[in-house]
Short mmCIF file of the C-alpha atoms (twelve columns), coordinates in Angstrom:
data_MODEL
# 
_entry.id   MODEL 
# 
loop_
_atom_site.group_PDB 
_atom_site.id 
_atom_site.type_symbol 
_atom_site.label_atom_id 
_atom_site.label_alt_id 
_atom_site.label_comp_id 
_atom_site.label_asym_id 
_atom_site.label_seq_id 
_atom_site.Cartn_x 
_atom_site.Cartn_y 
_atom_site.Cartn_z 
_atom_site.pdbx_PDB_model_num 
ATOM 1   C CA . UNK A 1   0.000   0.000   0.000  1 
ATOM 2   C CA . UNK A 2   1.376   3.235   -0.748 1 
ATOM 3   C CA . UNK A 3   1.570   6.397   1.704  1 
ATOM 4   C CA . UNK A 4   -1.800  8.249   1.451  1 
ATOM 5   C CA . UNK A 5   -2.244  11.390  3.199  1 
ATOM 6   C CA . UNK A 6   -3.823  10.570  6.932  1 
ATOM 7   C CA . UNK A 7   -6.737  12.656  6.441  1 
ATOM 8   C CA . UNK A 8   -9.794  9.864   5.467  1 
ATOM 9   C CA . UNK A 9   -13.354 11.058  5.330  1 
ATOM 10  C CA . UNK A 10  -15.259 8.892   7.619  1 
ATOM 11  C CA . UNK A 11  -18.203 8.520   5.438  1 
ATOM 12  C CA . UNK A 12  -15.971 6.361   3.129  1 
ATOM 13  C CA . UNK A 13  -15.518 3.847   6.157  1 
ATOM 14  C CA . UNK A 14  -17.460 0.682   7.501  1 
ATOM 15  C CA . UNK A 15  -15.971 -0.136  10.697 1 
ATOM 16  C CA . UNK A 16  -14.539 3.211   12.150 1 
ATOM 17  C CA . UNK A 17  -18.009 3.452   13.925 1 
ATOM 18  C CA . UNK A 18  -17.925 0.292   15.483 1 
ATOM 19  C CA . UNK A 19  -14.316 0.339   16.624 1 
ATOM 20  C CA . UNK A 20  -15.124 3.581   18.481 1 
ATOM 21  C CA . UNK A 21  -17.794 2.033   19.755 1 
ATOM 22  C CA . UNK A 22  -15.216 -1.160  20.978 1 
ATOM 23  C CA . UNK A 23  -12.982 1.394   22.059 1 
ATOM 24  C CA . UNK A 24  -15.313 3.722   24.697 1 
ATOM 25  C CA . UNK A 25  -16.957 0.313   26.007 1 
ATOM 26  C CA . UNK A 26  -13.704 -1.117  26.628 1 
ATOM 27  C CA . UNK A 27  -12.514 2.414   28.498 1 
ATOM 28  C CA . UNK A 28  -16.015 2.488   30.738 1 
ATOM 29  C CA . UNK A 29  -16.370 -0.991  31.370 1 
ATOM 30  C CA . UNK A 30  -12.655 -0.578  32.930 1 
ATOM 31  C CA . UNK A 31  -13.471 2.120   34.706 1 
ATOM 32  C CA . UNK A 32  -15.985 0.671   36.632 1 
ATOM 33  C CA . UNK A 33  -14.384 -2.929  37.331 1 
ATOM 34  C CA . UNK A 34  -11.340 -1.037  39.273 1 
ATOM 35  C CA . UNK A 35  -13.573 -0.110  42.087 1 
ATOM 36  C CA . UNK A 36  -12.149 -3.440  43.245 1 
ATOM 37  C CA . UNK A 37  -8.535  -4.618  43.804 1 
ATOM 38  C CA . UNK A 38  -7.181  -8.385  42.849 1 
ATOM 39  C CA . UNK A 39  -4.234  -10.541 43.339 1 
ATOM 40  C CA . UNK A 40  -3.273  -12.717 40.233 1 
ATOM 41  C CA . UNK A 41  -0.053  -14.236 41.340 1 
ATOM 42  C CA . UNK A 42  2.731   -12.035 42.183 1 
ATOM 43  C CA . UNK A 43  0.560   -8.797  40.809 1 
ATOM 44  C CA . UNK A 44  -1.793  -6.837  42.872 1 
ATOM 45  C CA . UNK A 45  -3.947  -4.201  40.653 1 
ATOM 46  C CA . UNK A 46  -7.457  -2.982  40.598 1 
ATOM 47  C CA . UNK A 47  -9.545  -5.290  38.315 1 
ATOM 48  C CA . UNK A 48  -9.732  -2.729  35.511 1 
ATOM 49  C CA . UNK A 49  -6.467  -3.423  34.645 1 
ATOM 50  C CA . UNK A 50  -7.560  -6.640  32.814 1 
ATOM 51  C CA . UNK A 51  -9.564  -5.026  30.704 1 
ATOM 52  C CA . UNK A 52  -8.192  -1.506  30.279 1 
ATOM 53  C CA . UNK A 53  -5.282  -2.601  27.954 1 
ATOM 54  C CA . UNK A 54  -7.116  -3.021  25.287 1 
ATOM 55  C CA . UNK A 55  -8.020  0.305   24.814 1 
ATOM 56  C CA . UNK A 56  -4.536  0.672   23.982 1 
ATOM 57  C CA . UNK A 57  -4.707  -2.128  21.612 1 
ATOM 58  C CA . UNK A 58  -7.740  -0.207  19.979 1 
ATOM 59  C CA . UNK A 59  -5.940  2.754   19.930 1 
ATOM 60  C CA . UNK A 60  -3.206  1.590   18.094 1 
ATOM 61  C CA . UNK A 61  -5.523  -0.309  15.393 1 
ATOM 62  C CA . UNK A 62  -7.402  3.505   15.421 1 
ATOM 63  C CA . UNK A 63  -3.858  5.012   14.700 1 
ATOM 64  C CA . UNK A 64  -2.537  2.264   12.189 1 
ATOM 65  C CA . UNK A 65  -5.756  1.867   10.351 1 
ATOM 66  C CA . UNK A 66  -7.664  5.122   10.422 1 
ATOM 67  C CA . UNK A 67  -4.903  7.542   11.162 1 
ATOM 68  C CA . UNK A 68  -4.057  10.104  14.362 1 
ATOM 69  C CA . UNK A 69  -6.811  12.931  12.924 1 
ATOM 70  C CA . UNK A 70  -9.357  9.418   13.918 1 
ATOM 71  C CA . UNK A 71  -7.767  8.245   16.596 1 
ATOM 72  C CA . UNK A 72  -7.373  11.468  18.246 1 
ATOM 73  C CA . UNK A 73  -11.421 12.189  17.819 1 
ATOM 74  C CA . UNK A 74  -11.810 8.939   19.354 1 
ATOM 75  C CA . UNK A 75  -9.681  9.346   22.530 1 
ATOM 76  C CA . UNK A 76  -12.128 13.036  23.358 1 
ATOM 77  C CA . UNK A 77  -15.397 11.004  22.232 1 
ATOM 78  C CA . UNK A 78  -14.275 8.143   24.845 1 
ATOM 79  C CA . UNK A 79  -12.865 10.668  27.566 1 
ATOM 80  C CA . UNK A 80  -16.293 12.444  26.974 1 
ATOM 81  C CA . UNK A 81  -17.780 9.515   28.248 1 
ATOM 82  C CA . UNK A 82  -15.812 9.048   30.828 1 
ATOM 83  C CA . UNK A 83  -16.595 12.423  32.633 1 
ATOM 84  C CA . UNK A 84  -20.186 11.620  32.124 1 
ATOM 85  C CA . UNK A 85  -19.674 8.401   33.977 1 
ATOM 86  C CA . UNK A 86  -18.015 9.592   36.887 1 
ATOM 87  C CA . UNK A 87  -20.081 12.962  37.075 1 
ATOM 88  C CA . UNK A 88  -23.454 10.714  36.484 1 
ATOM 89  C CA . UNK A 89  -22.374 8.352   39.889 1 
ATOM 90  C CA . UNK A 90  -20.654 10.860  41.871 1 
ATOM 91  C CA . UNK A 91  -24.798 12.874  41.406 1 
ATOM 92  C CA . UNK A 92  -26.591 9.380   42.024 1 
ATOM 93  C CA . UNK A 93  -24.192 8.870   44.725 1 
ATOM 94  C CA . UNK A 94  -24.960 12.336  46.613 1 
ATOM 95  C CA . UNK A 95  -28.928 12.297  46.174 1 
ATOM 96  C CA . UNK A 96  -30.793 10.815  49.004 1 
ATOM 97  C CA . UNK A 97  -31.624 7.343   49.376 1 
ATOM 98  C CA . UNK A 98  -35.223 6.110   48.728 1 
ATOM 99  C CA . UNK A 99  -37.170 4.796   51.433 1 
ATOM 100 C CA . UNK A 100 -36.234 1.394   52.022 1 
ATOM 101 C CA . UNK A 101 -32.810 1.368   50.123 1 
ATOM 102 C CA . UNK A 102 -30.515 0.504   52.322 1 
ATOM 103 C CA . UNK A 103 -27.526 0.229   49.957 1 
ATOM 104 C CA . UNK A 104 -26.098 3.703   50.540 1 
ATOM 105 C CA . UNK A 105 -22.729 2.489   52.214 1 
ATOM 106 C CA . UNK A 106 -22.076 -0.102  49.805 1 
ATOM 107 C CA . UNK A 107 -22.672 2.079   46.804 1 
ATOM 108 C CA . UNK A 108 -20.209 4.794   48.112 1 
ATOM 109 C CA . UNK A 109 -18.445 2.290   48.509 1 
ATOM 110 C CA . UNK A 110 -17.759 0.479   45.446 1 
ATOM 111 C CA . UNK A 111 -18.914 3.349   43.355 1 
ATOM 112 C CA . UNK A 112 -18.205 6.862   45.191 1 
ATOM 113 C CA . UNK A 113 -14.762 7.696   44.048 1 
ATOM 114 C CA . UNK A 114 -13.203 10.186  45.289 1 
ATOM 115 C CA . UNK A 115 -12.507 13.598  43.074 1 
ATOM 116 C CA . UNK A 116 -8.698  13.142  43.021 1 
ATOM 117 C CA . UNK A 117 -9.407  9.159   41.896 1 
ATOM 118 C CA . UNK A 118 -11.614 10.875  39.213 1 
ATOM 119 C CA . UNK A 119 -9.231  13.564  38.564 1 
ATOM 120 C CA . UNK A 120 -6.772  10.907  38.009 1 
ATOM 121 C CA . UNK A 121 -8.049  8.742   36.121 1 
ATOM 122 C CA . UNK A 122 -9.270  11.210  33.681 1 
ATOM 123 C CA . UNK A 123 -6.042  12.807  33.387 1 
ATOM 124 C CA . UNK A 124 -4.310  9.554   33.141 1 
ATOM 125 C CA . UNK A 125 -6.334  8.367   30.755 1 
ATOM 126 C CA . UNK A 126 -6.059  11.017  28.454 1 
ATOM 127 C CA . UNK A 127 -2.525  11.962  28.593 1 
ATOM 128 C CA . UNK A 128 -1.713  8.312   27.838 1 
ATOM 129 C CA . UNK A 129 -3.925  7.497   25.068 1 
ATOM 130 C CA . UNK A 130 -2.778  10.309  23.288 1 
ATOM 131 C CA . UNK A 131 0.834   9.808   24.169 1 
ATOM 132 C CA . UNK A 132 0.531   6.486   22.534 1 
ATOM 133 C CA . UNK A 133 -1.115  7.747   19.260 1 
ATOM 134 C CA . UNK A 134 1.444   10.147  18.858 1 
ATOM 135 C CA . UNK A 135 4.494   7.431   19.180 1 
ATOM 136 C CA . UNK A 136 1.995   5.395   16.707 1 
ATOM 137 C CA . UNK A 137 2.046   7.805   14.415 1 
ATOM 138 C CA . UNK A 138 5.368   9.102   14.036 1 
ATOM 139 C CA . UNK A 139 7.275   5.584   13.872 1 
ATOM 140 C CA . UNK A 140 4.575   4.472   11.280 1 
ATOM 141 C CA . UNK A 141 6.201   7.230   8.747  1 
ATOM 142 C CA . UNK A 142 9.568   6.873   9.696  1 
ATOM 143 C CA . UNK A 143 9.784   2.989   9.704  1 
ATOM 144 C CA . UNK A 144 7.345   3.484   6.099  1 
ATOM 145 C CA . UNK A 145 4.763   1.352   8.033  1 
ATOM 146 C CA . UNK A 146 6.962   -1.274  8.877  1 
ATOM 147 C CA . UNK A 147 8.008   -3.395  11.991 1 
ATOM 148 C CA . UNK A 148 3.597   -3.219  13.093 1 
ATOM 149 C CA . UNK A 149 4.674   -5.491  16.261 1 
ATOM 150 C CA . UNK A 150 7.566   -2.809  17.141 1 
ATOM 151 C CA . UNK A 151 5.399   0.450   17.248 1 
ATOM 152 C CA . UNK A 152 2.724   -1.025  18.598 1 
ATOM 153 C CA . UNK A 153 4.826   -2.110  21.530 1 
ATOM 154 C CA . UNK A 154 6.917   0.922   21.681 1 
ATOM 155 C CA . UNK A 155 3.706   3.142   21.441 1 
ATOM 156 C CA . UNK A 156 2.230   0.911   24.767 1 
ATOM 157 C CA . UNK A 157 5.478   1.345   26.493 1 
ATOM 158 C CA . UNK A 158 5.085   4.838   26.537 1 
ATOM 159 C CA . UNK A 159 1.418   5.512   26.834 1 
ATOM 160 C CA . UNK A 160 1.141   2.800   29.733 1 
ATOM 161 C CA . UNK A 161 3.892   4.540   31.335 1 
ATOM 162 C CA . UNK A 162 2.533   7.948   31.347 1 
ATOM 163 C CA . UNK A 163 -0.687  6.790   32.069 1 
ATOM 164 C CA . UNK A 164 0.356   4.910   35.250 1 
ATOM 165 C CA . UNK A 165 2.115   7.188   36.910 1 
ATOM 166 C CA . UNK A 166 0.005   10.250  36.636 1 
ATOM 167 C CA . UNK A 167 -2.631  8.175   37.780 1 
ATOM 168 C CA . UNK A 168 -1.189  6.991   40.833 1 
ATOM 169 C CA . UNK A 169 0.572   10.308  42.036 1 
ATOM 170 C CA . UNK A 170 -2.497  12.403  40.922 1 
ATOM 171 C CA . UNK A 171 -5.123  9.877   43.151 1 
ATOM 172 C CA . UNK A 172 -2.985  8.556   45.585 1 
ATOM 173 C CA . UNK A 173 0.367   11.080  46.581 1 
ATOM 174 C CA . UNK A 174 0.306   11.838  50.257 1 
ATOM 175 C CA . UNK A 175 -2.197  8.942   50.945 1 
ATOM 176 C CA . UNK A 176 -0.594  6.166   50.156 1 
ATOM 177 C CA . UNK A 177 3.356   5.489   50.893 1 
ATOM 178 C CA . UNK A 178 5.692   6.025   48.274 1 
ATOM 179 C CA . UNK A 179 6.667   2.355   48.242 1 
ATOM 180 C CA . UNK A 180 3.475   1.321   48.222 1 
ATOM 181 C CA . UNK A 181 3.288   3.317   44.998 1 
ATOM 182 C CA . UNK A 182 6.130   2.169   43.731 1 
ATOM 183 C CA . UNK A 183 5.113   -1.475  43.951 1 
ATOM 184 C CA . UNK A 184 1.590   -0.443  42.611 1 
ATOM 185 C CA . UNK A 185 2.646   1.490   39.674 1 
ATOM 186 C CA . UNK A 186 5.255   -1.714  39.039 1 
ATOM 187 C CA . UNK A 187 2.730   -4.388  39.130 1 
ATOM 188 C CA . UNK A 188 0.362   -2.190  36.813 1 
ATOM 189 C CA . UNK A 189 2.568   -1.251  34.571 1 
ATOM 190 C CA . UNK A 190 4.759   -4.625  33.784 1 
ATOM 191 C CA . UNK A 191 1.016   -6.147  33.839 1 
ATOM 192 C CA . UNK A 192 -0.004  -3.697  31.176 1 
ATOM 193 C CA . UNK A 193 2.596   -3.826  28.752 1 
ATOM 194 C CA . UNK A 194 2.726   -8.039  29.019 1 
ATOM 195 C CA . UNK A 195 -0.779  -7.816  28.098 1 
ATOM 196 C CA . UNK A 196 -0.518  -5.565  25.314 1 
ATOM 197 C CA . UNK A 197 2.659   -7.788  24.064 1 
ATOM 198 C CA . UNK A 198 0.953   -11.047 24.154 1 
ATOM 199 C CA . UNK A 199 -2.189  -9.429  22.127 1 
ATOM 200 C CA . UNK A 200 0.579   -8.712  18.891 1 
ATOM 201 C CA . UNK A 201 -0.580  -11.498 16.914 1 
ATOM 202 C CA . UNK A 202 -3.999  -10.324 17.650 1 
ATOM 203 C CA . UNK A 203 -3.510  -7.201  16.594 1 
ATOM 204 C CA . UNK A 204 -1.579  -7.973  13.682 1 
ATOM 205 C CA . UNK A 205 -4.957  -10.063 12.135 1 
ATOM 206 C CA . UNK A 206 -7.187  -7.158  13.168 1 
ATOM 207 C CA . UNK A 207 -5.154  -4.416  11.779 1 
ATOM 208 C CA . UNK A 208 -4.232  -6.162  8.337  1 
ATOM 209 C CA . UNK A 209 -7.956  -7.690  7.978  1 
ATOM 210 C CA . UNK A 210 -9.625  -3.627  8.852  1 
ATOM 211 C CA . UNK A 211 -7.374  -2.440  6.323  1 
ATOM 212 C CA . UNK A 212 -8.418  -4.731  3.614  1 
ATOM 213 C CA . UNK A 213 -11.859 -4.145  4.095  1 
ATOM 214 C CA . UNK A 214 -11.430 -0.384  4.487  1 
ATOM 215 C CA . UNK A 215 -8.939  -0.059  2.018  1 
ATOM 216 C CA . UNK A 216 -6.867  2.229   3.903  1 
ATOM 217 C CA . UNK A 217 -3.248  2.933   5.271  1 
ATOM 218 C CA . UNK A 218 -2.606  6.523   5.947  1 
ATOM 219 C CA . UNK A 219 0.596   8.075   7.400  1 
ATOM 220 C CA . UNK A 220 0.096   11.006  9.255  1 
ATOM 221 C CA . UNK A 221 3.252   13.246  7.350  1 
ATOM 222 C CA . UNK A 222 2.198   16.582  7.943  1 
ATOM 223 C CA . UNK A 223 -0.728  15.638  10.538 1 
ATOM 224 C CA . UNK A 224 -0.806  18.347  13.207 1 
ATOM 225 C CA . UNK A 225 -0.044  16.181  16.784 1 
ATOM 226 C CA . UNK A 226 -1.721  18.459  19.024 1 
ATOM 227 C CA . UNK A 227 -4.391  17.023  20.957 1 
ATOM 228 C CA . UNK A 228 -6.541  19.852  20.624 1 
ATOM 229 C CA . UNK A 229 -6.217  20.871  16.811 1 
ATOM 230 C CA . UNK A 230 -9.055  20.563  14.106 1 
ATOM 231 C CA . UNK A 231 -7.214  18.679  11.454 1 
# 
């Protein structure tokens, strides 16, 4: 395939729609499932972590596939929903319980994060994703869209690493102590990026088989990187 310009009108796409749609449900359905903390052998994370690498693995496909102008609407459309999520349980959390609910505790409990988790998360989540569509990007034009399983691994490596750590200081610095944090952020990130490693040949069949069926493979040469430009 040769090097088409990054910019792809959506209308001309089938499955852009439904990736997104992969994507956000991945990044919610996370979001909820680390109200609660596991041990899997020697790791100790909160249970989103299964699940929340493979928004990175749908961000890459996004970047590879679609380019970083789609990718990057896709990482505000799913961090729109995110705020919505938290803002929609932190108001059901502070409105009074009905008469003869008696569930108040336990849904504060498992669902009443606090504004710095929130704050967090959000910010984690956001800095990260586009950290690792940026990386994407960039080593897809100067490796000519070669080397898939390197980029996507490199891209991870970074994203997962920004991600994790602004998380964990921004939710838990001055709470928690530091080597607690340091084993935490350890455990999550080595978990992460093994997860996102073992999913190459996965992502290899789902980026090759999207762009046959799209017919696409942009490189983002002269794509404006900022998260917050209109290109």
């Amino acid at each position: 395939m040769s090097d088409k310009p990054a910019e792809v009108p959506r209308t001309l796409t089938r499955y852009y729609d439904l990736v997104m749609a992969t994507f956000v449900a991945v990044l919610l359905i996370s979001n909820v499932a680390s109200t609660k903390f596991v041990a899997l052998g020697p790791f100790t994370f909160d249970g989103g972590t299964l699940l929340f690498p493979l928004s990175y693995i749908f961000g890459d496909v996004l970047t590879e596939v679609y380019g970083y102008a789609a990718a990057r609407r896709v990482i505000w459309v799913g961090f729109g929903a995110a705020v919505l999520l938290a803002g929609v349980l932190m108001l059901v959390g502070a409105l009074p319980a009905a008469s003869g609910w008696e569930h108040q505790a336990a849904y504060q409990a498992i669902l009443g994060s606090t504004p710095r988790i929130v704050l967090g998360s959000l910010l984690a989540y956001w800095a990260g994703s586009f950290s690792n569509a940026a990386v994407m990007a960039r080593f897809k034009v100067r490796t000519h869209g070669r080397l898939l399983w390197l980029r996507t691994i490199a891209s991870t490596l970074v994203g997962e690493l920004v991600d994790t750590i602004l998380f964990l200081l921004v939710a838990f610095y001055g709470v928690i102590p530091l080597d607690t944090l340091q084993q935490a952020a350890i455990s999550n990130y080595v978990f992460k990026c093994a997860v996102e490693a073992a999913m190459t040949p996965a992502t290899y069949w789902l980026v090759g088989r999207l762009k046959r069926l799209e017919r696409l493979d942009p490189f983002d040469h002269a794509t404006d990187l900022n998260p917050f430009a209109h290109q």
